[in-house]
N, C-alpha and C positions, 0 to 999 in steps of 0.2 A: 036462574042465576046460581053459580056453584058457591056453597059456603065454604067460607075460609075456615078453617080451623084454627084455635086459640087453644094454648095455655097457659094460666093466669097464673103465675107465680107469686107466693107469700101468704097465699089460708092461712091459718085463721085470721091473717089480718083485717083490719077493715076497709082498708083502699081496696086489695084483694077481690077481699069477700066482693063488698057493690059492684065493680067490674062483673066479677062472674056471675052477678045478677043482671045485670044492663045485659050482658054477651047472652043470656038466656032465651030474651024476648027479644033480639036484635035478631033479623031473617037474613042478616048478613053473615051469619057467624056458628060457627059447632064447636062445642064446648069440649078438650079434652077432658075427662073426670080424674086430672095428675095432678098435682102442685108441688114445687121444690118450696119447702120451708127449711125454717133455721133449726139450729140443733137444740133450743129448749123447748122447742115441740112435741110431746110426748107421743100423743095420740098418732096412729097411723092413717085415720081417718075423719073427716069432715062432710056434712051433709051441709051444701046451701040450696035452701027451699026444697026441690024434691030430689038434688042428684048431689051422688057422692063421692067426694075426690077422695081418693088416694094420697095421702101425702109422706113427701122423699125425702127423706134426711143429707142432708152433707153427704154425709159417708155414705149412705148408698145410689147419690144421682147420676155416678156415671153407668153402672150397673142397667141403672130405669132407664134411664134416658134412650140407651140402646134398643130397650124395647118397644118402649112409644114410638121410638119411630120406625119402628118392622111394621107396628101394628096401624098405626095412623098417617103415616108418609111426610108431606108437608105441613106443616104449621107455623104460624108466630106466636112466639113466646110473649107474652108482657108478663112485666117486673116490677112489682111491689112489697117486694122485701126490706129487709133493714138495710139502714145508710152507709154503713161497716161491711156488706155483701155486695154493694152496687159492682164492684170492680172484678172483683172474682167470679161474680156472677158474668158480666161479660166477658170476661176471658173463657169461662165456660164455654157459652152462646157459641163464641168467635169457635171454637175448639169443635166443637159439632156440629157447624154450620145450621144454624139455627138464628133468623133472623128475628129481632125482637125491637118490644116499646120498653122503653126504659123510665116508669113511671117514679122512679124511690129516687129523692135525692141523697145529695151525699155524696160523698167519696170524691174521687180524683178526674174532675169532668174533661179536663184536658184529655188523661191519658182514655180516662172512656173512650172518647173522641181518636183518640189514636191507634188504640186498639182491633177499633171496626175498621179503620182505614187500612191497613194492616192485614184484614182478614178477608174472605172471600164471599160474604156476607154484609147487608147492609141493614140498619137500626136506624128508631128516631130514640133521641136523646133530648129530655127538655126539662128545666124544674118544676113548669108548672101545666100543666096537661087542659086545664078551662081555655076555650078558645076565645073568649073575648077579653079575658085576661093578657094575653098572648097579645091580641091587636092591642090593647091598651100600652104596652109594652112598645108593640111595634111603631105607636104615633110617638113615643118619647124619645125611640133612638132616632123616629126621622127629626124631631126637635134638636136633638144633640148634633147628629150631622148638619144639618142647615144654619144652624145659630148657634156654634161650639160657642163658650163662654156666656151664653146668655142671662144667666143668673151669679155671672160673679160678683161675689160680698155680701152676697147671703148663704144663710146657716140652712144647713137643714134637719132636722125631727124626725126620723125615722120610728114606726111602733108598729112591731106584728104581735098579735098572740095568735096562737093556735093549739089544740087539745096538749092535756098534759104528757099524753104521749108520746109527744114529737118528738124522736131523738136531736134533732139536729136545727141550725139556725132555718128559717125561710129560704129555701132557693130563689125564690122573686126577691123576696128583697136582697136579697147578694147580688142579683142579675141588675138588677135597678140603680143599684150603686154604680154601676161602672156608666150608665149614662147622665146622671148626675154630674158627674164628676168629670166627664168631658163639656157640660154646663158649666163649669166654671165653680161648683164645690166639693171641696175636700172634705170628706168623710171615707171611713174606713167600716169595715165588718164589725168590729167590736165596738160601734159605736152605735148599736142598732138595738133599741132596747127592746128585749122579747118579753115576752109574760107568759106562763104554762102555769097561774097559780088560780083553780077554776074558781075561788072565793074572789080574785080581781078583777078578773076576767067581768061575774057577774054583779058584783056590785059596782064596782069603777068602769068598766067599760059597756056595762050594759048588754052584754052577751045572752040572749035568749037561754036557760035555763038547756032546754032539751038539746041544744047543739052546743053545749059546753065539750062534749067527747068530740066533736069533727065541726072545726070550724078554720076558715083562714080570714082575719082582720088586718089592712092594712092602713096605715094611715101615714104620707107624708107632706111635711109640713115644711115651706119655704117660706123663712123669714129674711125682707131686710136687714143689711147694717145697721139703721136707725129704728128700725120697728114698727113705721110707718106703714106698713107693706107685707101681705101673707099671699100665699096660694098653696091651697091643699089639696091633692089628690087622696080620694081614697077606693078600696075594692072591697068589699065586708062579704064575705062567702060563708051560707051557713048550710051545713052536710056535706056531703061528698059526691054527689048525682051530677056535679055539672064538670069533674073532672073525669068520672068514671066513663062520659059522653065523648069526651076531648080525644078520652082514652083510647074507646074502639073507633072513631072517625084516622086517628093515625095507625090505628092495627089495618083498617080499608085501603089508607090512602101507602104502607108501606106492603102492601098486599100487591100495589098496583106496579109499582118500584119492579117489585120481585119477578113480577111476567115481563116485565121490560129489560130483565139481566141484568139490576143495577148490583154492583158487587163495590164493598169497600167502601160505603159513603155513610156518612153520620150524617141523618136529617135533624132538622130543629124542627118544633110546632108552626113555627113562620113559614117553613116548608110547608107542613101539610094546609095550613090558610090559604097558599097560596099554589097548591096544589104543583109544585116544583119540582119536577125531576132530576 
């Protein structure tokens, strides 16, 4: 079988980084040794485990870029970079016809989304890259289509924590809002309480110690009007191993896309479950 080739964008980060560790011992897959980082990246260099990227500033990726691909031909890019880079970084992509996974939430997922449709190249796009996450997901919007308002006049409790590094709100739970809410409850973005304080995390929430740095906890909670009445969902993910898996299964499955000529389409992770072209 021919291995694809991958380049993992955002070293040193740690979404990053695990990816390019899963892509190592994956027989599916050849590691470019590039990575586009952001500009308060000093270093030019990063070794994960035995092999070592190169890594490309802002200012110098259109320069790189041209040469990785004299020297390596096709590849998929995945993106795990910061949530303030997601959109520029696809315009990038779009701009050098470089199809890629779009693992970083953030940013502007519409025009994402618009972007690629747009271009002559096709991406998967999703906030949460775990594939049972993803079906879990999948059973709530068939819940919302089948039984719109089925929960009207109850409240709901929304609660993620995740490391203190996370720039940005939970993309699941933002995604999970909108089927909620064709259930029949009103809740908004800013009503989602986060936590990134790792003292709360572990004493209040009970967070395993060692996965305070990489973890994603969610919890919601459906109350009746009279209080009579709960139903909680929840997903508690500790490290990063079962997004990094999600991760290369849609670098395979938009691998597959690409020999097919699919050009200009924004996949979702429900795509790749459901292996959709």
């Amino acid at each position: 079988m021919k291995k694809i080739k991958v380049m993992v964008n955002g070293i040193p980060g740690n979404m990053a980084v695990i990816v390019a560790q899963h892509a190592m011992i994956d027989p599916r897959f050849e590691l470019i040794p590039y990575s586009l980082t952001g500009p308060e990246i000093l270093d030019s260099e990063y070794i994960v485990d035995t092999l070592s990227f190169r890594l490309i500033q802002p200012v110098h990726r259109e320069q790189v870029i041209a040469e990785i691909a004299e020297k390596h031909g096709s590849f998929v890019s995945v993106d795990y970079t910061h949530p303030s880079a997601a959109n520029r970084n696809a315009m990038f992509y779009c701009k050098h016809r470089l199809p890629f996974v779009m693992g970083t939430t953030g940013g502007n997922r519409k025009l994402l989304e618009e972007t690629v449709s747009m271009s002559s190249i096709s991406a998967v796009i999703a906030p949460n890259m775990a594939k049972q996450i993803v079906g879990f997901q999948a059973m709530m919007e068939w819940v919302a289509d089948t039984f719109p308002d089925l929960f009207n006049g109850y409240k709901l409790e929304l609660r993620e924590s995740h490391q203190k590094g996370k720039a940005d709100t939970s993309g699941t739970a933002k995604a999970m809002i909108q089927h909620f809410n064709r259930l029949g409850i009103p809740f908004h973005e800013k009503d989602i309480q986060k936590e990134r304080d790792p003292e709360k995390q572990r004493t209040e929430w009970g967070i395993p110690e060692k996965y305070l740095e990489g973890h994603a906890w969610h919890t919601y909670r459906l109350i009746s009007d009279d209080k009579t009445v709960q139903f909680v969902f929840s997903h508690n993910v500790n490290g990063r191993n079962v997004y990094a898996r999600g991760t290369l299964d849609a670098v395979f499955f938009l691998s597959e896309r690409i020999e097919e000529g699919k050009k200009g389409k924004a996949y979702t992770m429900i795509d790749v479950l459901q292996g959709k072209s």
